[in-house]
N, CA, C and O atoms as a printed pandas DataFrame, in Angstrom:
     atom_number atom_name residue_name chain_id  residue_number  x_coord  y_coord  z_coord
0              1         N          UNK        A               1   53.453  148.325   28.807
1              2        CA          UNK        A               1   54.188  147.907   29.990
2              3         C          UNK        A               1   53.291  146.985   30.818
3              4         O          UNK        A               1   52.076  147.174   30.866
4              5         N          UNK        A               2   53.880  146.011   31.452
5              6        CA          UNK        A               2   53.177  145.293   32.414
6              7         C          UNK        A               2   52.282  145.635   33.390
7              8         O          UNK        A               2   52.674  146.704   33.857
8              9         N          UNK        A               3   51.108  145.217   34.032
9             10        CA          UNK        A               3   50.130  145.362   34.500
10            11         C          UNK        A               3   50.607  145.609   35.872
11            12         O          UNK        A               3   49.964  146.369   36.597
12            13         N          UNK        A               4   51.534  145.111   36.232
13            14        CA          UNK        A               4   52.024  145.048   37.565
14            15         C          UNK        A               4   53.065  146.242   38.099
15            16         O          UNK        A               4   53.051  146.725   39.231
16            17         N          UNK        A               5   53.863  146.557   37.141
17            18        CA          UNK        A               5   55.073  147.416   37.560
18            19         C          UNK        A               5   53.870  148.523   37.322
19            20         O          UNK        A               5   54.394  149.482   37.888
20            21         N          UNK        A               6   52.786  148.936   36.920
21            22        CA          UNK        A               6   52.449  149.818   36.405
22            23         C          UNK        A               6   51.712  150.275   37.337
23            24         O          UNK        A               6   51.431  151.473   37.349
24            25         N          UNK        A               7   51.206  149.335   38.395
25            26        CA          UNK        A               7   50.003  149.198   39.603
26            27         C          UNK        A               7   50.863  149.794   40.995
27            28         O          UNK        A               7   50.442  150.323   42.024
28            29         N          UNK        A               8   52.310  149.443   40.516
29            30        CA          UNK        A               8   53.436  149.858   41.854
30            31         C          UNK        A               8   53.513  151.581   41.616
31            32         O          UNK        A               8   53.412  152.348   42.574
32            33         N          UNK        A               9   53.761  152.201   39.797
33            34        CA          UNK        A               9   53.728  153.236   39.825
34            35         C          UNK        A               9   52.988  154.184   40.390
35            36         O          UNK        A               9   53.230  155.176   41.077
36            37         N          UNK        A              10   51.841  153.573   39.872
37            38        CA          UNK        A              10   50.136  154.366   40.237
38            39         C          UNK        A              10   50.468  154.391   41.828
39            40         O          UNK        A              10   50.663  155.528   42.257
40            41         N          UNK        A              11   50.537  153.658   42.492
41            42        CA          UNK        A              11   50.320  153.420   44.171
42            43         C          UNK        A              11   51.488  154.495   44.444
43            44         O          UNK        A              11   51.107  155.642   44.678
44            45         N          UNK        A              12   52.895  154.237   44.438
45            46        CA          UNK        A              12   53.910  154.535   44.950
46            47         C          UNK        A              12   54.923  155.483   44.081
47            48         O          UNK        A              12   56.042  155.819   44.468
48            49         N          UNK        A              13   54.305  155.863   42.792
49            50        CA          UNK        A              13   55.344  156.707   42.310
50            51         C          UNK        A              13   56.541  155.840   41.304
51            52         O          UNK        A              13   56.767  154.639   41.159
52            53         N          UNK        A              14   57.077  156.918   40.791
53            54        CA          UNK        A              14   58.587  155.944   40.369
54            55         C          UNK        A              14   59.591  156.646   41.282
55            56         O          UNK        A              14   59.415  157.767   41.759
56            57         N          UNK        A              15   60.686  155.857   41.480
57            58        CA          UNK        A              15   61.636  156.184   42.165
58            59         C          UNK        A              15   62.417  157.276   41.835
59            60         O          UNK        A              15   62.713  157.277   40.640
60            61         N          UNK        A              16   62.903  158.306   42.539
61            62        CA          UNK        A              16   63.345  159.710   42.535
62            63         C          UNK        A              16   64.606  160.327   42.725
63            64         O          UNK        A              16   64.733  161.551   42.716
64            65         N          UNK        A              17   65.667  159.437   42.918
65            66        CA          UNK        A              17   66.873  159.273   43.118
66            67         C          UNK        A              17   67.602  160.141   41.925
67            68         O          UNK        A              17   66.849  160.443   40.999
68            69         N          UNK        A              18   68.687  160.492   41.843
69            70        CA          UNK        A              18   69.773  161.105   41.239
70            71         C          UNK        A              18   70.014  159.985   39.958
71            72         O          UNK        A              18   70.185  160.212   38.760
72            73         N          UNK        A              19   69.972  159.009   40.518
73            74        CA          UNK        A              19   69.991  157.936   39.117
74            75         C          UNK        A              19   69.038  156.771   39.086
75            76         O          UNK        A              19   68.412  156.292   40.031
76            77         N          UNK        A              20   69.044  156.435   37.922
77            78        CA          UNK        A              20   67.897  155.505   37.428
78            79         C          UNK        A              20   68.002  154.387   38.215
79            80         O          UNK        A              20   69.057  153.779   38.038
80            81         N          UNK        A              21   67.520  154.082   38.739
81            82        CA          UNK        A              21   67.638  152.085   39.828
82            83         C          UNK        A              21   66.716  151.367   38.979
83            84         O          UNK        A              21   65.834  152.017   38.418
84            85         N          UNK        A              22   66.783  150.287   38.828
85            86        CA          UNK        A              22   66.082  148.805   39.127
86            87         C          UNK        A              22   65.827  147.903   40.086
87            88         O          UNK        A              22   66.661  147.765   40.981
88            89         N          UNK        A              23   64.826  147.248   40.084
89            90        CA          UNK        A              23   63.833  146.597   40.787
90            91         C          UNK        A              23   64.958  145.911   41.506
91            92         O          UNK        A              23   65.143  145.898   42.723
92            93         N          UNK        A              24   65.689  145.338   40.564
93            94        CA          UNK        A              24   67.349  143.852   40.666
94            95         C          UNK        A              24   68.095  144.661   42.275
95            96         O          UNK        A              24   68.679  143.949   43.092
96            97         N          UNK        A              25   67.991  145.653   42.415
97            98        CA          UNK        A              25   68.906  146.728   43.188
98            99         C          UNK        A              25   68.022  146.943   44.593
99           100         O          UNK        A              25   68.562  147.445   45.579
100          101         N          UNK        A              26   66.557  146.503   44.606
101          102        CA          UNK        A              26   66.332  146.807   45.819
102          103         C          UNK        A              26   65.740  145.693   47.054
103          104         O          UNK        A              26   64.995  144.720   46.931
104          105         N          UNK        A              27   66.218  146.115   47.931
105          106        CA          UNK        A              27   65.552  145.185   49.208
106          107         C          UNK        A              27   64.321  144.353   49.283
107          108         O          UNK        A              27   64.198  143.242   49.799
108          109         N          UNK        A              28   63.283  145.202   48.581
109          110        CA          UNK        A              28   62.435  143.987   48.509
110          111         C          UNK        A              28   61.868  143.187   47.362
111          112         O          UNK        A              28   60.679  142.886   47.254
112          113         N          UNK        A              29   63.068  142.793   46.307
113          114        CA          UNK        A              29   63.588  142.096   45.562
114          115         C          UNK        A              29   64.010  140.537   45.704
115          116         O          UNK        A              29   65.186  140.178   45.646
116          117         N          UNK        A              30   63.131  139.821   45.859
117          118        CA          UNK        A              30   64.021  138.473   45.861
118          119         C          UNK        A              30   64.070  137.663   44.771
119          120         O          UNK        A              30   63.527  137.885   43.688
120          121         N          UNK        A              31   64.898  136.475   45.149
121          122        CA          UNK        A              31   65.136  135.273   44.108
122          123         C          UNK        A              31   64.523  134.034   44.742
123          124         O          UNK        A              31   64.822  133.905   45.929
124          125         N          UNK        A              32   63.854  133.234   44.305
125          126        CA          UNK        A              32   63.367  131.771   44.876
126          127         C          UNK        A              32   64.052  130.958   43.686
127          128         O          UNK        A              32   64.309  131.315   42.536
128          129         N          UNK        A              33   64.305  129.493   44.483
129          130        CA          UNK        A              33   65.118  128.886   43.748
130          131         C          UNK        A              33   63.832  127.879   43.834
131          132         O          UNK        A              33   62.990  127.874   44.732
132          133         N          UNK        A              34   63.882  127.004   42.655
133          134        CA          UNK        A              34   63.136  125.564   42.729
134          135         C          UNK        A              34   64.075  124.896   41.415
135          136         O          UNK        A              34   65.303  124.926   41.336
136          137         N          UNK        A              35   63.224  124.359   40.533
137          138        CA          UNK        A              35   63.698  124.341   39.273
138          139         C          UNK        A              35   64.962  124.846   38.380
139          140         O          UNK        A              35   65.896  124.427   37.697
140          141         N          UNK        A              36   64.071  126.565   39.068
141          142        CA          UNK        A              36   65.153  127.550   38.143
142          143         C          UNK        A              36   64.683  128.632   39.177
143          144         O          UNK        A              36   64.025  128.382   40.187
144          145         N          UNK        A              37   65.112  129.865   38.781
145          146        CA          UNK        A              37   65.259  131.010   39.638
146          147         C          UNK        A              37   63.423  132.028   39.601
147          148         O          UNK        A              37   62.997  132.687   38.653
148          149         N          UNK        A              38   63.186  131.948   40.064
149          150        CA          UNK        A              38   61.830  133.240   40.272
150          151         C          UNK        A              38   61.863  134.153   40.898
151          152         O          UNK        A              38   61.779  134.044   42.121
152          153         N          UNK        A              39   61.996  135.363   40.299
153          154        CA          UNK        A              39   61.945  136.688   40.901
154          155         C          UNK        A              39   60.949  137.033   41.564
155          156         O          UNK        A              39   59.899  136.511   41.190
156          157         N          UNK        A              40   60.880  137.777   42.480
157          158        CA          UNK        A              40   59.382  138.372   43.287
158          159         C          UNK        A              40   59.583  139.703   44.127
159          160         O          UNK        A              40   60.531  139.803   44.906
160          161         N          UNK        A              41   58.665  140.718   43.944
161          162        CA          UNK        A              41   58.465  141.907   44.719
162          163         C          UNK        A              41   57.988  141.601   46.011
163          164         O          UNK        A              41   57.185  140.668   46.015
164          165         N          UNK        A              42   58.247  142.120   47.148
165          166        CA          UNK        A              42   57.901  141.781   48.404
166          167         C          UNK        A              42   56.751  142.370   48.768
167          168         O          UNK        A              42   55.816  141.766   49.293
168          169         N          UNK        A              43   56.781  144.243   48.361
169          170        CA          UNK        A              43   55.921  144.826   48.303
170          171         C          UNK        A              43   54.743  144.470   47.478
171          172         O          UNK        A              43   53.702  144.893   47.979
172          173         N          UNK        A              44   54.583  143.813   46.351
173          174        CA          UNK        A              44   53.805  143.383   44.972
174          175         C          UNK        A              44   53.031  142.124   45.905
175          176         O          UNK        A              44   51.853  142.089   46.259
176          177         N          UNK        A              45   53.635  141.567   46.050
177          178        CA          UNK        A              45   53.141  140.115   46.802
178          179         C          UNK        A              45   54.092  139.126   46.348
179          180         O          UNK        A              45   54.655  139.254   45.261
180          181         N          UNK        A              46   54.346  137.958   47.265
181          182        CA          UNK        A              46   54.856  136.760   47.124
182          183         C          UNK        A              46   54.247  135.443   47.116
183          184         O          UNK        A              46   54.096  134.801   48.156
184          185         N          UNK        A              47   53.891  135.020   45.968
185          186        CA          UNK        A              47   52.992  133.340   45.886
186          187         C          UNK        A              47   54.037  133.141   44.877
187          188         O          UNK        A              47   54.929  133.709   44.247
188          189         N          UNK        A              48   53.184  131.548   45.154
189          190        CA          UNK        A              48   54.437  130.271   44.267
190          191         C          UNK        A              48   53.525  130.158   43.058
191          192         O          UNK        A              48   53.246  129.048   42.605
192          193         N          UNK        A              49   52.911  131.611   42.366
193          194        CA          UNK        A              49   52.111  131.386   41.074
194          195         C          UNK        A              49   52.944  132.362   40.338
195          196         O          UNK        A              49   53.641  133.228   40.866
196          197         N          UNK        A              50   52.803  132.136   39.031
197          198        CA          UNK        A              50   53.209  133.040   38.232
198          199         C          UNK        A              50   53.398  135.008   37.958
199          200         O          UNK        A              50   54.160  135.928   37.662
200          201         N          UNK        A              51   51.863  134.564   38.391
201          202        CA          UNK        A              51   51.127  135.759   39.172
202          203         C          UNK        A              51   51.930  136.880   39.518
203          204         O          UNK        A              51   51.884  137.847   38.758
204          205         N          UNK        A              52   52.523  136.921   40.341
205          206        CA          UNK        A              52   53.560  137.548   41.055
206          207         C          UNK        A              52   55.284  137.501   40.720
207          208         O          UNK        A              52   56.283  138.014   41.224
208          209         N          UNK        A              53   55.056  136.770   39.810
209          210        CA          UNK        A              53   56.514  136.467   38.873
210          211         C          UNK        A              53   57.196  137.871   38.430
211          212         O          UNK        A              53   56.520  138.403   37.549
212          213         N          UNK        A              54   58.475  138.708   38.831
213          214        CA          UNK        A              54   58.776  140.075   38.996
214          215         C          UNK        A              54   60.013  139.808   37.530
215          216         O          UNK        A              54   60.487  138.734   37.158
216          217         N          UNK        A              55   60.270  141.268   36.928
217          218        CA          UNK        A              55   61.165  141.311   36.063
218          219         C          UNK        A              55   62.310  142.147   36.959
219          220         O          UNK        A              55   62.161  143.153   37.652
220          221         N          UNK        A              56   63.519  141.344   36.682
221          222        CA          UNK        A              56   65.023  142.135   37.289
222          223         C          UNK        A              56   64.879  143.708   36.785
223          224         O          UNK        A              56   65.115  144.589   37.612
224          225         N          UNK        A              57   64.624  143.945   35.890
225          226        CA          UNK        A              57   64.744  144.896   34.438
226          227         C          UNK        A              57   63.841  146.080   34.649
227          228         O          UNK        A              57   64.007  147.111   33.998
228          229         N          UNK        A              58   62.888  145.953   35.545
229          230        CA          UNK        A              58   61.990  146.851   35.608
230          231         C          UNK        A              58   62.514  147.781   36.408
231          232         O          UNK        A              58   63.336  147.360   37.221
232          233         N          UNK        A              59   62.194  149.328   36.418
233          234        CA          UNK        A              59   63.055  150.470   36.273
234          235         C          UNK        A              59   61.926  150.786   38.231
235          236         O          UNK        A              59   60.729  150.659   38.484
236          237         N          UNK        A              60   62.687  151.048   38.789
237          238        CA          UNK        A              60   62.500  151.126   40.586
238          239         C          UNK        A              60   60.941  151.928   40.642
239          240         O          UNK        A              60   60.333  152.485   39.728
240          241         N          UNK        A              61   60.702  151.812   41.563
241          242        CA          UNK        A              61   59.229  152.558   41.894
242          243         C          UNK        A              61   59.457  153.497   42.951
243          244         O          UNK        A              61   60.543  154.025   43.189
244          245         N          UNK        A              62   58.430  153.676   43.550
245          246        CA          UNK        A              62   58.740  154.860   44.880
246          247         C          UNK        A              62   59.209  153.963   46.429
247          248         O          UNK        A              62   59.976  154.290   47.335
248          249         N          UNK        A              63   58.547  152.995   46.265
249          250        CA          UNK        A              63   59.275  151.630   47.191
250          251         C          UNK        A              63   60.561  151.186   47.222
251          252         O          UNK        A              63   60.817  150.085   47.710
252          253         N          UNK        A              64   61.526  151.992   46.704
253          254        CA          UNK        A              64   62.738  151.206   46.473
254          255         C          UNK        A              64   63.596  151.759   47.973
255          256         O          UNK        A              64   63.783  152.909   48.370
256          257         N          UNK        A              65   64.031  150.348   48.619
257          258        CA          UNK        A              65   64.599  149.750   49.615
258          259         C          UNK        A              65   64.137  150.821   50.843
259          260         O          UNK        A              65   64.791  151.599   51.537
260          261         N          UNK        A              66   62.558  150.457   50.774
261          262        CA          UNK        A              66   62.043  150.889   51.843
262          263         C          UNK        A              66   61.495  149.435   52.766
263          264         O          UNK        A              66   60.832  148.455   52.424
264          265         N          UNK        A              67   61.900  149.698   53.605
265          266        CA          UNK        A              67   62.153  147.863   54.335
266          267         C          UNK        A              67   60.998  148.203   55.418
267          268         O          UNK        A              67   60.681  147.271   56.158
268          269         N          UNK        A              68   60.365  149.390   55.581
269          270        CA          UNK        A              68   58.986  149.195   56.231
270          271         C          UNK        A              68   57.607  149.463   55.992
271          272         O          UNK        A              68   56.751  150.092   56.614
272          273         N          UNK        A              69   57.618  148.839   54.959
273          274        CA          UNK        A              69   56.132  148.654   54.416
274          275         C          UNK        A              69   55.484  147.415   54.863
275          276         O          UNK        A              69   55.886  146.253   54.822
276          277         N          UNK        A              70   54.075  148.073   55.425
277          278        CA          UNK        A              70   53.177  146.898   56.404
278          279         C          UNK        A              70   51.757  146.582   55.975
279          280         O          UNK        A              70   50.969  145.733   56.390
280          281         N          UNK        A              71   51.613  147.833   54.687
281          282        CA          UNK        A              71   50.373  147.519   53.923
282          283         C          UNK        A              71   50.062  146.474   52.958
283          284         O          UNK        A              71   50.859  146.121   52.088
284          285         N          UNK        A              72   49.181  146.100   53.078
285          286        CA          UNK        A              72   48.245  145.066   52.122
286          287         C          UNK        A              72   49.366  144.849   50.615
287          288         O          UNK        A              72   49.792  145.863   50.061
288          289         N          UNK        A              73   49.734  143.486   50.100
289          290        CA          UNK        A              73   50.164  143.468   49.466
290          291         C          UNK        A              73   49.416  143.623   47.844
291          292         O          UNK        A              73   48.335  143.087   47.599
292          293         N          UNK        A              74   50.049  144.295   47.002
293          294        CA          UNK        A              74   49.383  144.654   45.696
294          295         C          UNK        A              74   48.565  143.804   44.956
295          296         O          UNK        A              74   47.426  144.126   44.618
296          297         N          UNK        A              75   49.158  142.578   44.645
297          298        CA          UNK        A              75   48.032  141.407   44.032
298          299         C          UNK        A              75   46.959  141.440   44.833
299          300         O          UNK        A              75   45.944  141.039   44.263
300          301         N          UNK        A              76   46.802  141.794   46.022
301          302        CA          UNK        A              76   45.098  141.561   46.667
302          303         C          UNK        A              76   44.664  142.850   46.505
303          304         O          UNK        A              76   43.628  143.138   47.104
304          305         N          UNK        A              77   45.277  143.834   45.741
305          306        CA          UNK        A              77   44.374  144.910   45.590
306          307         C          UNK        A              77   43.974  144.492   44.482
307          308         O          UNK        A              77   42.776  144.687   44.275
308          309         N          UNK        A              78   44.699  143.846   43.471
309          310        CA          UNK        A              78   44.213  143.908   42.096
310          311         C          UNK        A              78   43.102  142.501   41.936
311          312         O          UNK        A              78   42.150  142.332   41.174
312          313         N          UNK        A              79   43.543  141.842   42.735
313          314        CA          UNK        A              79   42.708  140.646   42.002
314          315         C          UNK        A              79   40.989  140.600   41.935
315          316         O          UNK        A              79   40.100  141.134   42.599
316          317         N          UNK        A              80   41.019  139.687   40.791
317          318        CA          UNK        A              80   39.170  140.588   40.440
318          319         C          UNK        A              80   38.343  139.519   41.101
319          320         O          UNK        A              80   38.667  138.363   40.827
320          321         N          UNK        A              81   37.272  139.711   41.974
321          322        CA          UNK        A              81   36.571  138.978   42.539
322          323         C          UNK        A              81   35.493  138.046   41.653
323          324         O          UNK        A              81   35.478  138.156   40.427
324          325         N          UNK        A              82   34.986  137.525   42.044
325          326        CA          UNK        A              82   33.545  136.897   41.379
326          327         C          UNK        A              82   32.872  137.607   40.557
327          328         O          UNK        A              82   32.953  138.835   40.591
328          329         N          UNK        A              83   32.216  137.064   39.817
329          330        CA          UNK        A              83   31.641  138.266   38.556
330          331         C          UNK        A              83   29.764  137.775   39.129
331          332         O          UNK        A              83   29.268  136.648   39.096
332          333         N          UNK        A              84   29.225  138.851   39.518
333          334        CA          UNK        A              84   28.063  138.649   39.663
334          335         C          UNK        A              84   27.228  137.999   38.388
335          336         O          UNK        A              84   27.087  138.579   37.312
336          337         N          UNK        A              85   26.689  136.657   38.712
337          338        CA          UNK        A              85   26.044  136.046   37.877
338          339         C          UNK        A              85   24.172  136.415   37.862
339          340         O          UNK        A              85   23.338  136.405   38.767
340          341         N          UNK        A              86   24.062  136.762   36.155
341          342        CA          UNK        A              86   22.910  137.623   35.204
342          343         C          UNK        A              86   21.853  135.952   35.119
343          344         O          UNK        A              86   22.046  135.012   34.347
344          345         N          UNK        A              87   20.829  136.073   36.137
345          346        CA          UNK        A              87   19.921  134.567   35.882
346          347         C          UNK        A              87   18.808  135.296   35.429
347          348         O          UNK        A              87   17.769  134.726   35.763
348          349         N          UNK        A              88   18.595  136.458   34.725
349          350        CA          UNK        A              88   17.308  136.918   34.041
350          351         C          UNK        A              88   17.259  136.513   32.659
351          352         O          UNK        A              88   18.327  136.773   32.105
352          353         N          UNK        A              89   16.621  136.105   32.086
353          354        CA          UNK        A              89   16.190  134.879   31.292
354          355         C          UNK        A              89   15.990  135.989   30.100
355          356         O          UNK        A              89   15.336  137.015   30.285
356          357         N          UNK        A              90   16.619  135.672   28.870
357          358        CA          UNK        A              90   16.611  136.534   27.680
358          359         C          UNK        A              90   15.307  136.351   27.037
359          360         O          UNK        A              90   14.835  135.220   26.919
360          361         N          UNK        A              91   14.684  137.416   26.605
361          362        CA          UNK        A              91   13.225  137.361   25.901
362          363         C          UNK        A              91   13.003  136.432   24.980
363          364         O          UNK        A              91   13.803  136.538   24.050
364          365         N          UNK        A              92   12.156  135.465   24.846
365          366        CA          UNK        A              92   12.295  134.288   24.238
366          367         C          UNK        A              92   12.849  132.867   24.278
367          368         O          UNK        A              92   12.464  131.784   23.836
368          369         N          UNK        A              93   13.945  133.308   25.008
369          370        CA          UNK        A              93   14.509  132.187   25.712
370          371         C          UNK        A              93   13.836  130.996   26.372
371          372         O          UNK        A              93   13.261  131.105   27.454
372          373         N          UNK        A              94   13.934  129.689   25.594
373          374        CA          UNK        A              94   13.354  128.429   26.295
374          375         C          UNK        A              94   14.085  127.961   27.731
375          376         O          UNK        A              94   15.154  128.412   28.142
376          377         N          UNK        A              95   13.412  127.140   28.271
377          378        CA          UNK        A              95   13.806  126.894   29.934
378          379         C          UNK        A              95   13.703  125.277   29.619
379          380         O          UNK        A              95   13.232  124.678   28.652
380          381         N          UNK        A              96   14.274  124.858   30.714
381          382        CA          UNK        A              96   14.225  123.313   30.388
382          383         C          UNK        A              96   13.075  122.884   30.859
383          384         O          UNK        A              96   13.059  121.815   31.470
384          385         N          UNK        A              97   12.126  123.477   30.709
385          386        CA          UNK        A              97   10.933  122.852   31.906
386          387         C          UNK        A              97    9.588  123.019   30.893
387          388         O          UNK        A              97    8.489  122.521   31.136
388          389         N          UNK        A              98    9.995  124.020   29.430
389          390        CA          UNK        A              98    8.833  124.423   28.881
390          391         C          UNK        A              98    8.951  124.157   27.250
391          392         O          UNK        A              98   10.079  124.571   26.981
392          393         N          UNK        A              99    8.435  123.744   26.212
393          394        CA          UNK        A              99    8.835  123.659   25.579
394          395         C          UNK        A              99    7.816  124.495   24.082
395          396         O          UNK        A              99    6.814  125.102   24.459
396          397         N          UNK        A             100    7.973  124.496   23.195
397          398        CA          UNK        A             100    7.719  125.592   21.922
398          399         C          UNK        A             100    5.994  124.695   21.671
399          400         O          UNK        A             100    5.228  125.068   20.783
């Protein structure tokens, strides 16, 4: 399953209702038009990247048509920062400054 619907579960549960819902069914569900149509979670986050690109199809979370959520949107929990860069020089390893 997708990385994303899966990050809404973990956080918020799946939805608990008497019957099964989809994502397509709740409030913070939209459609953007450009081209063609792009789905997006409100709660998940909303950018004009792929990123955040939502499936109709995906089966509701614990967020479903809760219209007051004020916390931090999900893509900035997930996204991976800078990768600390390793400048310790492998044993043997030539340098541009020294040569064999």
């Amino acid at each position: 399953m997708a990385r994303k619907i899966e990050a809404m579960y973990k956080l918020f549960g799946r939805y608990t209702g008497k019957q099964s819902k989809q994502c397509k069914d709740c409030c913070n569900f939209i459609r953007k038009e450009y081209n063609r149509t792009y789905f997006k979670c409100l709660v998940y986050g909303d950018t004009d990247s792929e990123a955040t690109d939502w499936r109709a199809s995906y089966e509701a979370c614990g967020m479903f048509n809760n219209k007051n959520y004020t916390g931090y949107k999900i893509i900035n929990l997930l996204k991976r920062g800078p990768r600390p860069k390793d400048n310790t020089p492998i044993d043997g390893q030539l340098t541009l400054f020294e040569s064999r």
